[in-house]
mmCIF file of the N, C-alpha and C atoms, coordinates in Angstrom:
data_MODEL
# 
_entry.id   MODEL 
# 
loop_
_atom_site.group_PDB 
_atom_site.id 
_atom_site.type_symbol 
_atom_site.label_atom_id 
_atom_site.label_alt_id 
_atom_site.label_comp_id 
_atom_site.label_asym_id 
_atom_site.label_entity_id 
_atom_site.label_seq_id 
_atom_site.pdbx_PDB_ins_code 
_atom_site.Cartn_x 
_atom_site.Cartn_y 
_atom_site.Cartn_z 
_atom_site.occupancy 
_atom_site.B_iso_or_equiv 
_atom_site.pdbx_formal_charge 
_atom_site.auth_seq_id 
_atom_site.auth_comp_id 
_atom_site.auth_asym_id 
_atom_site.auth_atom_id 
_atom_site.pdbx_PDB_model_num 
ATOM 1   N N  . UNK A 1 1  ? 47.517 58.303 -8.851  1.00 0.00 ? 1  UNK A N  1 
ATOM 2   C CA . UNK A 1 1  ? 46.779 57.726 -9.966  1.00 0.00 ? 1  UNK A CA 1 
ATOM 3   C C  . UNK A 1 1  ? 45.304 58.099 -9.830  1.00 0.00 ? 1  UNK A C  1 
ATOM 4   N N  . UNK A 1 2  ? 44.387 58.606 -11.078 1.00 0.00 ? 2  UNK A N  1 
ATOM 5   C CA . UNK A 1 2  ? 43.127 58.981 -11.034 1.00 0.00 ? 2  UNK A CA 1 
ATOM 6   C C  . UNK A 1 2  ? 42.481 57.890 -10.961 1.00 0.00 ? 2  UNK A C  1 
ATOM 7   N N  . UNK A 1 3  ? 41.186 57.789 -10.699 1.00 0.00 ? 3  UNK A N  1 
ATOM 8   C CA . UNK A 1 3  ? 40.248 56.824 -10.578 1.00 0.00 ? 3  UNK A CA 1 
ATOM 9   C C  . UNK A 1 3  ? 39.553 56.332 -11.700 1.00 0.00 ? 3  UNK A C  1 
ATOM 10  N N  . UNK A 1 4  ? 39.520 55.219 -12.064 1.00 0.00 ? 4  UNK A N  1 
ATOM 11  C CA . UNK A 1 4  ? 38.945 54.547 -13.131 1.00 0.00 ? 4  UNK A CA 1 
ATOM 12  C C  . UNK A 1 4  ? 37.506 55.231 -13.317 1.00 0.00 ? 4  UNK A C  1 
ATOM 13  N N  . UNK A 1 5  ? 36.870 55.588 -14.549 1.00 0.00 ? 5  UNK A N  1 
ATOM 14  C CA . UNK A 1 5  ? 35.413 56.134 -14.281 1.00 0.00 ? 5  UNK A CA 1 
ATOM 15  C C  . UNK A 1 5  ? 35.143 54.872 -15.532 1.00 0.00 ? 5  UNK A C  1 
ATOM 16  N N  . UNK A 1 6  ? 34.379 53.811 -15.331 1.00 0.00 ? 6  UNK A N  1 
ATOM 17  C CA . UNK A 1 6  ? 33.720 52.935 -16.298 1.00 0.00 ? 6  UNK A CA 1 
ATOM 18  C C  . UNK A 1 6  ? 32.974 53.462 -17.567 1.00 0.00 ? 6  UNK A C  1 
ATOM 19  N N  . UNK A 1 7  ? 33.241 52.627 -18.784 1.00 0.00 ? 7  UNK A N  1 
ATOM 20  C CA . UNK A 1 7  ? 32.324 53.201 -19.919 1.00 0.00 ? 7  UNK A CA 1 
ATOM 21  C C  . UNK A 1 7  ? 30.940 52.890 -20.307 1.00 0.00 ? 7  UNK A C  1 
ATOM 22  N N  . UNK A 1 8  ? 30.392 53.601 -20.949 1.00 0.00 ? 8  UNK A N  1 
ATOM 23  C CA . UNK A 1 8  ? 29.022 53.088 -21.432 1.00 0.00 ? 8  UNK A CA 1 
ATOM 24  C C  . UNK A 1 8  ? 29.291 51.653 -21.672 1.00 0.00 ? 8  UNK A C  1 
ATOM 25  N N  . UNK A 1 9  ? 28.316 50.981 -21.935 1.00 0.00 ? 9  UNK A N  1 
ATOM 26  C CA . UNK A 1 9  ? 27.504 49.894 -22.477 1.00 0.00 ? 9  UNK A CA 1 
ATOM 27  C C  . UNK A 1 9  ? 27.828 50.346 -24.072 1.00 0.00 ? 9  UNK A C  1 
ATOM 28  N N  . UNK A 1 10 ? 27.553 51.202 -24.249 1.00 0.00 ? 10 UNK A N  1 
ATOM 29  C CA . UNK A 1 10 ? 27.314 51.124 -25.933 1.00 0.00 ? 10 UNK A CA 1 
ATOM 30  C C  . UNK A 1 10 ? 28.916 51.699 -26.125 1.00 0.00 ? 10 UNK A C  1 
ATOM 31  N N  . UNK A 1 11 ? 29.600 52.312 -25.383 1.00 0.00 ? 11 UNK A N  1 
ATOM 32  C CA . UNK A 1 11 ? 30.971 52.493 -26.140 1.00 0.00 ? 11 UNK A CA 1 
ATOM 33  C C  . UNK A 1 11 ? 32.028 51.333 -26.128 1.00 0.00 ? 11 UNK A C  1 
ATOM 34  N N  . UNK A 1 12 ? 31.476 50.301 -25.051 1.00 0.00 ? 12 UNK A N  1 
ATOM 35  C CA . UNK A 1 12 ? 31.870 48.751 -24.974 1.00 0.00 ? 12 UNK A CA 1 
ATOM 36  C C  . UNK A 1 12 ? 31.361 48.328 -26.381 1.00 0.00 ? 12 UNK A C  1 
ATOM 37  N N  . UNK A 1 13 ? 30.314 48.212 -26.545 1.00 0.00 ? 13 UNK A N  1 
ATOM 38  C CA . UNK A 1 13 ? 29.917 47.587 -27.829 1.00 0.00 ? 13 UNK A CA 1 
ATOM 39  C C  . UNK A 1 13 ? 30.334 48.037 -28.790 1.00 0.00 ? 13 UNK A C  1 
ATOM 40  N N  . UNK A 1 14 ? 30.914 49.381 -29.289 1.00 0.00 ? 14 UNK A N  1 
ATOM 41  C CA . UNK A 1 14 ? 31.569 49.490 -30.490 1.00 0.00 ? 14 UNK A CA 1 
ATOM 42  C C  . UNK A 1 14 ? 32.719 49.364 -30.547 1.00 0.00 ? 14 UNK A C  1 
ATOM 43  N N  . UNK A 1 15 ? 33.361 48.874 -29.685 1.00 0.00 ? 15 UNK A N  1 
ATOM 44  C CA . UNK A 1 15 ? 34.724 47.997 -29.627 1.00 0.00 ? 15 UNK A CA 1 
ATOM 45  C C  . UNK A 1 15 ? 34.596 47.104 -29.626 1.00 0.00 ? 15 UNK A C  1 
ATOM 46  N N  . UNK A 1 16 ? 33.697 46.545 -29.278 1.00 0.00 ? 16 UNK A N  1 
ATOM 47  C CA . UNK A 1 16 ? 33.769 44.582 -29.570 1.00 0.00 ? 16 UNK A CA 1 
ATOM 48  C C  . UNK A 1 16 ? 33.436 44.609 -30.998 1.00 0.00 ? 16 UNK A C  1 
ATOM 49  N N  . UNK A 1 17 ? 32.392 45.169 -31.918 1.00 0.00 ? 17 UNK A N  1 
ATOM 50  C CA . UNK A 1 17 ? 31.780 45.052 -33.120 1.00 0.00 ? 17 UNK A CA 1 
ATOM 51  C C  . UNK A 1 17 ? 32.953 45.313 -34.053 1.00 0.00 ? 17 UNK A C  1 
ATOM 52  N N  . UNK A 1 18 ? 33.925 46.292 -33.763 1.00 0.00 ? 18 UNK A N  1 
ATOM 53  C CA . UNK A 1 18 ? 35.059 46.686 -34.489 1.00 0.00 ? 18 UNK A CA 1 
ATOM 54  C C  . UNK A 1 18 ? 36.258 46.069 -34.119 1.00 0.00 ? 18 UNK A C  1 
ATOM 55  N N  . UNK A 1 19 ? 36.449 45.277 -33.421 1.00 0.00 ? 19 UNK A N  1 
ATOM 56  C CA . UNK A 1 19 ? 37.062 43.977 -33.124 1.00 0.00 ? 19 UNK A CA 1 
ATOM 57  C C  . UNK A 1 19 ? 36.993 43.178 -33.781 1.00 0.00 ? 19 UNK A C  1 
ATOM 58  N N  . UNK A 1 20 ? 35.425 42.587 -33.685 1.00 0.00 ? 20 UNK A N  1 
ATOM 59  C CA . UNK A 1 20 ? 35.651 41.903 -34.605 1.00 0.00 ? 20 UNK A CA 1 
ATOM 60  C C  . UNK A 1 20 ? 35.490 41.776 -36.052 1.00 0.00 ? 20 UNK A C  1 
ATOM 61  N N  . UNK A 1 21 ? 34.885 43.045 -36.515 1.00 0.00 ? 21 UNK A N  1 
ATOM 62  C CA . UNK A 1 21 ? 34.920 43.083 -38.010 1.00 0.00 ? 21 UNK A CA 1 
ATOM 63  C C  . UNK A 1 21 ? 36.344 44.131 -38.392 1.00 0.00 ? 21 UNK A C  1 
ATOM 64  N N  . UNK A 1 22 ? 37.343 43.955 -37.447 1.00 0.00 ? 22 UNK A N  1 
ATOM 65  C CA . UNK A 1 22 ? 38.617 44.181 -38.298 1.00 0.00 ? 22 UNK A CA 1 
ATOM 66  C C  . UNK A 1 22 ? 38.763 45.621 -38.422 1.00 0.00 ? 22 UNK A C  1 
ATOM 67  N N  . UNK A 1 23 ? 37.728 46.825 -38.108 1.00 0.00 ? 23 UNK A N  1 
ATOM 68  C CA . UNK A 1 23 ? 37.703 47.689 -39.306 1.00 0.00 ? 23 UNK A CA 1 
ATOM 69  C C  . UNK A 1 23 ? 37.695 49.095 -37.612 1.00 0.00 ? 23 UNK A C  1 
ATOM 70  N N  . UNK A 1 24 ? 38.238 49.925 -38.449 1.00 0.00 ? 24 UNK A N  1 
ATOM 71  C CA . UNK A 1 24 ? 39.224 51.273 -37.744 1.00 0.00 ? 24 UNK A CA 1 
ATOM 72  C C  . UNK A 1 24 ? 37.942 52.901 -37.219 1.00 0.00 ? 24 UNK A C  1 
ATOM 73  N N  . UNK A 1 25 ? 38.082 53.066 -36.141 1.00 0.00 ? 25 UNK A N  1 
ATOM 74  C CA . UNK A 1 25 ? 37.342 53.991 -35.659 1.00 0.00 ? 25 UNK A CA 1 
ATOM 75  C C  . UNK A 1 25 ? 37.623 55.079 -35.468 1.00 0.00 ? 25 UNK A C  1 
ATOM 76  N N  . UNK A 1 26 ? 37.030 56.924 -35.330 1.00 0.00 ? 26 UNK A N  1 
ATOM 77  C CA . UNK A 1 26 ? 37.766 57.731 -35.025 1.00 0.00 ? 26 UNK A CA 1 
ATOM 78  C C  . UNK A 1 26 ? 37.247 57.895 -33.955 1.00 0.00 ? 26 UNK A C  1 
ATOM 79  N N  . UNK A 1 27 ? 38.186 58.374 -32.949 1.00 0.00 ? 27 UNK A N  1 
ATOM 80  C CA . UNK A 1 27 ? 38.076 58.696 -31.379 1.00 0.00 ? 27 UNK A CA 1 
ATOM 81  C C  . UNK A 1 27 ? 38.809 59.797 -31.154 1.00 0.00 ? 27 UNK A C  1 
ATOM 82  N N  . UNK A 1 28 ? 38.973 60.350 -29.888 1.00 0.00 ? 28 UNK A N  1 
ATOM 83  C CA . UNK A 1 28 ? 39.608 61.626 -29.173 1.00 0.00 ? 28 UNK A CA 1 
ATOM 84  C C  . UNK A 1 28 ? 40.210 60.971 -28.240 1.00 0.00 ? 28 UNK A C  1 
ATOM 85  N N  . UNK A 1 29 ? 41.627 61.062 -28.299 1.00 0.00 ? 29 UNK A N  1 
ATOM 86  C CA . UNK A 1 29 ? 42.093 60.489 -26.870 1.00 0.00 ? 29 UNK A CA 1 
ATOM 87  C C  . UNK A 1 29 ? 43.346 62.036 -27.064 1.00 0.00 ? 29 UNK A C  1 
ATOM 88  N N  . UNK A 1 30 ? 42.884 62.130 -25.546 1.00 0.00 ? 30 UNK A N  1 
ATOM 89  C CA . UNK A 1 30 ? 43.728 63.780 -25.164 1.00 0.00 ? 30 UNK A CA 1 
ATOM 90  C C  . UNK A 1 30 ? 43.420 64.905 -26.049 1.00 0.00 ? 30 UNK A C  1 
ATOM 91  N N  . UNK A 1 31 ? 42.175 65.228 -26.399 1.00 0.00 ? 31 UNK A N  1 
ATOM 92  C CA . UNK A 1 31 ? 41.998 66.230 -27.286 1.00 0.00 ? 31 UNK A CA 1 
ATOM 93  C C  . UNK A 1 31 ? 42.198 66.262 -28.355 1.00 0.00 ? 31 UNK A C  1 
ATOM 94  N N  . UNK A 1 32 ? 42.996 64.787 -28.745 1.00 0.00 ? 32 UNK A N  1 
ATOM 95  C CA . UNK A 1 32 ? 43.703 64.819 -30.598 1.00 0.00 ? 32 UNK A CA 1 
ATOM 96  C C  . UNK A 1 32 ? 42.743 63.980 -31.060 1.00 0.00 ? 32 UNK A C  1 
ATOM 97  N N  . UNK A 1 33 ? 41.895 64.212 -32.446 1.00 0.00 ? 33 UNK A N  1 
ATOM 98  C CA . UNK A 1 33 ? 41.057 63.431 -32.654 1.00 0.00 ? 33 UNK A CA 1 
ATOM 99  C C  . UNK A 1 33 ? 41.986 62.351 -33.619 1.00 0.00 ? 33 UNK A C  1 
ATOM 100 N N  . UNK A 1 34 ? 41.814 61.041 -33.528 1.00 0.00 ? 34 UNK A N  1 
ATOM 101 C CA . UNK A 1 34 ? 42.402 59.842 -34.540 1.00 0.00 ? 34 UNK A CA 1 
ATOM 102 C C  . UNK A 1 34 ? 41.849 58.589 -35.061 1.00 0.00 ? 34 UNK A C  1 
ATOM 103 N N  . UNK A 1 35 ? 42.330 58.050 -35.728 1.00 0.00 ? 35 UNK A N  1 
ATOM 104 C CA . UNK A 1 35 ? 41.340 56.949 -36.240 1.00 0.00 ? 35 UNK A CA 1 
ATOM 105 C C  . UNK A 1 35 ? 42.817 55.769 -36.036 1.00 0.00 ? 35 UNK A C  1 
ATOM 106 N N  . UNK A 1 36 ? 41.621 55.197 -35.223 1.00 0.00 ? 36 UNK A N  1 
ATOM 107 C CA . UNK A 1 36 ? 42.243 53.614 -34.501 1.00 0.00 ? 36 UNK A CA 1 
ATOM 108 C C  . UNK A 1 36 ? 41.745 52.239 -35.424 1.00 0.00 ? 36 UNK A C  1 
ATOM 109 N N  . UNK A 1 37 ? 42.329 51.523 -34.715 1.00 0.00 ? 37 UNK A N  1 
ATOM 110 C CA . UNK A 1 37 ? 41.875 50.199 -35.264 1.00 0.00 ? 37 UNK A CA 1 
ATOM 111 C C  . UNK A 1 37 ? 42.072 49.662 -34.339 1.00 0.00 ? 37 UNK A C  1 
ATOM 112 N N  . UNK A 1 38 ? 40.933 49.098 -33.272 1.00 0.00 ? 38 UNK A N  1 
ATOM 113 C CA . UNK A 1 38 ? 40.487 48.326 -31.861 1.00 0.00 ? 38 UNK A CA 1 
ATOM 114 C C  . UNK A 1 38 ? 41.476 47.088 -32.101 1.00 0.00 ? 38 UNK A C  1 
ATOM 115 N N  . UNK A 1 39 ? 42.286 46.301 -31.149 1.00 0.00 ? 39 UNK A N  1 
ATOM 116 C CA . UNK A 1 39 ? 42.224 44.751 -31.643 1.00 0.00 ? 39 UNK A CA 1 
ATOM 117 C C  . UNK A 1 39 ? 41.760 43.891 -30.275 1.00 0.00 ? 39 UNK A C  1 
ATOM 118 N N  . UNK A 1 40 ? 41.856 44.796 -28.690 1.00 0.00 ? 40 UNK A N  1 
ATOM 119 C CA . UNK A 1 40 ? 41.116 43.864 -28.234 1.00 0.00 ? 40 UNK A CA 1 
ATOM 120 C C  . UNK A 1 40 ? 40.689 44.635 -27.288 1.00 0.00 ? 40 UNK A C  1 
ATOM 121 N N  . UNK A 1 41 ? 39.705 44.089 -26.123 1.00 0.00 ? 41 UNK A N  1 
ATOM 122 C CA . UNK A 1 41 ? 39.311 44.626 -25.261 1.00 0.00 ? 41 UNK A CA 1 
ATOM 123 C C  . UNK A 1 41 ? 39.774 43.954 -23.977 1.00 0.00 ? 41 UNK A C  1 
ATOM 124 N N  . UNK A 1 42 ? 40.456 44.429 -22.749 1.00 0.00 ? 42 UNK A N  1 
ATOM 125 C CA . UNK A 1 42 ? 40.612 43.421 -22.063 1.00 0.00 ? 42 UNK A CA 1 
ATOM 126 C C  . UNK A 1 42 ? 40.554 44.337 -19.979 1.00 0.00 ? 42 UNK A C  1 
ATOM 127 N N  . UNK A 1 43 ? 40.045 43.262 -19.435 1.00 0.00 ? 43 UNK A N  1 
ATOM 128 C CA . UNK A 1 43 ? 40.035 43.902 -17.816 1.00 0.00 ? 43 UNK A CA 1 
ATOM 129 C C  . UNK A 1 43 ? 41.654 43.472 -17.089 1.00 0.00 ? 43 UNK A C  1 
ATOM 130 N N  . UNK A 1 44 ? 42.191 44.448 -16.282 1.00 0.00 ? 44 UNK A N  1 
ATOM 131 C CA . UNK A 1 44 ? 43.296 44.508 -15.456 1.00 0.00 ? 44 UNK A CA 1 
ATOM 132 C C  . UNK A 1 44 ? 43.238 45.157 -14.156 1.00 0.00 ? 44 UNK A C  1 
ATOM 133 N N  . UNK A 1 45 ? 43.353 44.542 -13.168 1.00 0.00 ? 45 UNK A N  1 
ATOM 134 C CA . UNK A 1 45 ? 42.975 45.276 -11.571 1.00 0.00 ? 45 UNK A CA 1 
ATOM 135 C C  . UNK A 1 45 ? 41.679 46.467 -11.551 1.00 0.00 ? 45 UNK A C  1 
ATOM 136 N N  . UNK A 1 46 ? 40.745 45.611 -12.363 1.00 0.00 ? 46 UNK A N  1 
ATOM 137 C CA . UNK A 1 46 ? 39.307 46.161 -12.680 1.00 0.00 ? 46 UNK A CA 1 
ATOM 138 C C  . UNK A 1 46 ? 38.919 47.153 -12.879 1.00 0.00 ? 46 UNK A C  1 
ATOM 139 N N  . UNK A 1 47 ? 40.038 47.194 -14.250 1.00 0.00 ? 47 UNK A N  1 
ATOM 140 C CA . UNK A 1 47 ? 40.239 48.406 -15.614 1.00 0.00 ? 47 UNK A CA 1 
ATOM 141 C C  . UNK A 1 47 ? 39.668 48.198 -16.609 1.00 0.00 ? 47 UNK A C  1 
ATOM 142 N N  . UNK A 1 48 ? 39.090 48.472 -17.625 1.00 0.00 ? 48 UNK A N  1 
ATOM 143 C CA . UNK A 1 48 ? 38.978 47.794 -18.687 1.00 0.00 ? 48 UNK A CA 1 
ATOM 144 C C  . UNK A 1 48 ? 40.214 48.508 -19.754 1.00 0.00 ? 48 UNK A C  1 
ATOM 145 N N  . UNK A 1 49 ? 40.506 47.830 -20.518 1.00 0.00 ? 49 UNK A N  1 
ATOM 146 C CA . UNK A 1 49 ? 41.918 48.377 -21.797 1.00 0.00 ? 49 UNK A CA 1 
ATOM 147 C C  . UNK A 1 49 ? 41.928 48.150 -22.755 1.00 0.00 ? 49 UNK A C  1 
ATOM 148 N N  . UNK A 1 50 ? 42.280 49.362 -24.031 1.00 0.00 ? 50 UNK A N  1 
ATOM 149 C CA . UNK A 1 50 ? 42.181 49.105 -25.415 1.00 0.00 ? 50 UNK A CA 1 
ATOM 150 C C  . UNK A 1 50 ? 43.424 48.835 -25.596 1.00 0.00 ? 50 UNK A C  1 
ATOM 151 N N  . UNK A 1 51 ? 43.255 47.641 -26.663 1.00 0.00 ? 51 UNK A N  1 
ATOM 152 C CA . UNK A 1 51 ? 43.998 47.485 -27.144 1.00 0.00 ? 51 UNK A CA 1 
ATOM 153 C C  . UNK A 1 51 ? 43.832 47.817 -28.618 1.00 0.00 ? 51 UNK A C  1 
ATOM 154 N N  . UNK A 1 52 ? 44.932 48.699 -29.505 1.00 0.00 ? 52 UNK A N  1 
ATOM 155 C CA . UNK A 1 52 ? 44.649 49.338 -30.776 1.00 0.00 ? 52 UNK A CA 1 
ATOM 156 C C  . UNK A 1 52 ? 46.116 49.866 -31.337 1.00 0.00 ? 52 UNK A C  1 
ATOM 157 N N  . UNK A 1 53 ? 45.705 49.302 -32.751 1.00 0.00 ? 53 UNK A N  1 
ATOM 158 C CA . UNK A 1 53 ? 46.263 50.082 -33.550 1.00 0.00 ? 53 UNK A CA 1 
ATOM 159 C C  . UNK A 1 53 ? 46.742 51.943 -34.118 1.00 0.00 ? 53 UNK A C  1 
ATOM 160 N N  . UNK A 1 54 ? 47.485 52.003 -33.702 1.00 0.00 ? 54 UNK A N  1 
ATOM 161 C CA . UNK A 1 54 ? 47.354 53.863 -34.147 1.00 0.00 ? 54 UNK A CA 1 
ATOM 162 C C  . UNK A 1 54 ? 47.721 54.390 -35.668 1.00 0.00 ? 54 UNK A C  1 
ATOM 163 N N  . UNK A 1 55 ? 47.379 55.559 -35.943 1.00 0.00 ? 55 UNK A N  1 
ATOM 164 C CA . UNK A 1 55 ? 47.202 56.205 -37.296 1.00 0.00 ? 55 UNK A CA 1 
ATOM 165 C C  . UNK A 1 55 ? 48.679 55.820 -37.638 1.00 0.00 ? 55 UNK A C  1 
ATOM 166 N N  . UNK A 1 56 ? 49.710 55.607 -36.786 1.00 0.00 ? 56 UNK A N  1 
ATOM 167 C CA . UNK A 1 56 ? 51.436 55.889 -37.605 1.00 0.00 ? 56 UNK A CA 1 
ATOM 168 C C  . UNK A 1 56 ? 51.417 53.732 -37.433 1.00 0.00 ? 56 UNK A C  1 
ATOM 169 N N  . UNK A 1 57 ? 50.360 53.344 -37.049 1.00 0.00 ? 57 UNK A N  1 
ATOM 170 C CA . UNK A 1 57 ? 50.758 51.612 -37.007 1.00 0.00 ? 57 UNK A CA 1 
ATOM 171 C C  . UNK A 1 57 ? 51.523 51.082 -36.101 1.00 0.00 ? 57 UNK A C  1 
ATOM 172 N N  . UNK A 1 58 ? 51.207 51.840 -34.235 1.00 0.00 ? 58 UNK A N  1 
ATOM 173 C CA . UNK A 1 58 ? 52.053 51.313 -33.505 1.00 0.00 ? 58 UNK A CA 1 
ATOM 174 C C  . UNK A 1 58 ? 51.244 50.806 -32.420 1.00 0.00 ? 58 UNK A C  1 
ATOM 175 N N  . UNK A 1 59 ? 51.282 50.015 -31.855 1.00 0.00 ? 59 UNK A N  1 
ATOM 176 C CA . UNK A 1 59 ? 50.168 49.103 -31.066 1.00 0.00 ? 59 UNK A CA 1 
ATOM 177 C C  . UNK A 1 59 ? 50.336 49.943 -30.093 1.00 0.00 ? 59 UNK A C  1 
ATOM 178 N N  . UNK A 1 60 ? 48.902 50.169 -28.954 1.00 0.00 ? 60 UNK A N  1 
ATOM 179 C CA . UNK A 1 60 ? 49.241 50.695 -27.664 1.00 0.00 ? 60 UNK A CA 1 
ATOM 180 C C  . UNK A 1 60 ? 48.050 50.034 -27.123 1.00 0.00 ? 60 UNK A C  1 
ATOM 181 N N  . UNK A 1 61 ? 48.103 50.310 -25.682 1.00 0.00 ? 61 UNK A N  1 
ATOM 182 C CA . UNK A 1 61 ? 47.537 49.652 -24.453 1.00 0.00 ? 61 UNK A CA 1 
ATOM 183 C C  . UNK A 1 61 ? 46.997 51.044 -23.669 1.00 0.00 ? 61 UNK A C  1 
ATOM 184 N N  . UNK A 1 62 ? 45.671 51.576 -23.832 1.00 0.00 ? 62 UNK A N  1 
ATOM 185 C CA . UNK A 1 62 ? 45.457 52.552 -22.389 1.00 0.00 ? 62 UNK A CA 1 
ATOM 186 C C  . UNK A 1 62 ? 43.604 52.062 -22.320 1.00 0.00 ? 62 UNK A C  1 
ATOM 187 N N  . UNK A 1 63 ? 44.096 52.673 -20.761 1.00 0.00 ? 63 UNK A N  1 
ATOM 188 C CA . UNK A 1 63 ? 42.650 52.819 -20.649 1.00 0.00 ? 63 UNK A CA 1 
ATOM 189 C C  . UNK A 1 63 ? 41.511 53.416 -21.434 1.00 0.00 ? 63 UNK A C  1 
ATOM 190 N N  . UNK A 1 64 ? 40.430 52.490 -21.233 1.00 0.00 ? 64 UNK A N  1 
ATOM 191 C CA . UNK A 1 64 ? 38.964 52.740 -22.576 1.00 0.00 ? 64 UNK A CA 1 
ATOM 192 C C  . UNK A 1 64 ? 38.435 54.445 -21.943 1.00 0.00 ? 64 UNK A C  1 
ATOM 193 N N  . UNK A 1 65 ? 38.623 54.370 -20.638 1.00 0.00 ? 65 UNK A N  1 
ATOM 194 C CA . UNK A 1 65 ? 37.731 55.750 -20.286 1.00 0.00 ? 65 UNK A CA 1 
ATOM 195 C C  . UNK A 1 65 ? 38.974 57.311 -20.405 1.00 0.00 ? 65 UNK A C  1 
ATOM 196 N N  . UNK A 1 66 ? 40.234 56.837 -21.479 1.00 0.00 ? 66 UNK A N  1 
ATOM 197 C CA . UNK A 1 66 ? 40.480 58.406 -21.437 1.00 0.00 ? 66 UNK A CA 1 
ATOM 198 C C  . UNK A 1 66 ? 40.190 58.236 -23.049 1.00 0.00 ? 66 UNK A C  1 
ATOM 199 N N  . UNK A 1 67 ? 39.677 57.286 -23.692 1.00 0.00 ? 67 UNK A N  1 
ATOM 200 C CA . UNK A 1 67 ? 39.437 57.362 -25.011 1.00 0.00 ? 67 UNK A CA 1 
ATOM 201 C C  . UNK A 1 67 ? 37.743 57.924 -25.411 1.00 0.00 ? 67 UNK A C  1 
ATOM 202 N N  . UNK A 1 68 ? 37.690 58.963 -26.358 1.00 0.00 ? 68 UNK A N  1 
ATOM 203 C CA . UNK A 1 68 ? 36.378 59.154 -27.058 1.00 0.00 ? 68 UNK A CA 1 
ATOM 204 C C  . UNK A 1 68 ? 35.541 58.786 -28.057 1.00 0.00 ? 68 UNK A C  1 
ATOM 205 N N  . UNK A 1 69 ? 34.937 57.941 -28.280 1.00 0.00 ? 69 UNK A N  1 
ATOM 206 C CA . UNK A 1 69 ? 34.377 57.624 -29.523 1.00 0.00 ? 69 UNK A CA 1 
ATOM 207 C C  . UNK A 1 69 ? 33.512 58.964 -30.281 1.00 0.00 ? 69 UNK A C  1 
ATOM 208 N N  . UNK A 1 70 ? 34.359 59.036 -31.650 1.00 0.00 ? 70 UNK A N  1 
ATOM 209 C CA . UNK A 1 70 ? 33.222 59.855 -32.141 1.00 0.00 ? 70 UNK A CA 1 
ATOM 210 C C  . UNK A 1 70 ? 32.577 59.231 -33.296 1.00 0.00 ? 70 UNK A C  1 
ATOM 211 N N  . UNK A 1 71 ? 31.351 60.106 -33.249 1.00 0.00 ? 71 UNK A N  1 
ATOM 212 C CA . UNK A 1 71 ? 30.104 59.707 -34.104 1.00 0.00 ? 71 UNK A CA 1 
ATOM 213 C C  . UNK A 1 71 ? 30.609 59.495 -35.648 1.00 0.00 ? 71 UNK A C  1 
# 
């Protein structure tokens, strides 16, 4: 298993802000760019984890640091 690398401060904050205003982001996770919809943020054996909606509407759980926020 690779090593957790922690996220910005500010890529924390645009998951909490889009948390809680409900509303869907595009990111890069594995090179595929997509547009999510955050629903929570949460720590596990001092991970942090998205929790989100995906483009086909199927909930998933991964880690925040293989996800990209784009501009």
């Amino acid at each position: 298993m690779r090593d957790y690398q922690r996220i910005s401060c500010e890529a924390h904050s645009i998951y909490e802000l889009e948390i809680m205003r409900g509303q869907s982001i595009q990111v890069s996770i594995d090179i595929n760019t997509q547009i999510i919809q955050p629903k929570d943020i949460l720590t596990k054996a001092g991970a942090e984890y998205l929790i989100f909606v995906d483009e086909n509407n199927v909930q998933q759980e991964l880690l925040v640091d293989v996800i990209e926020v784009k501009p």
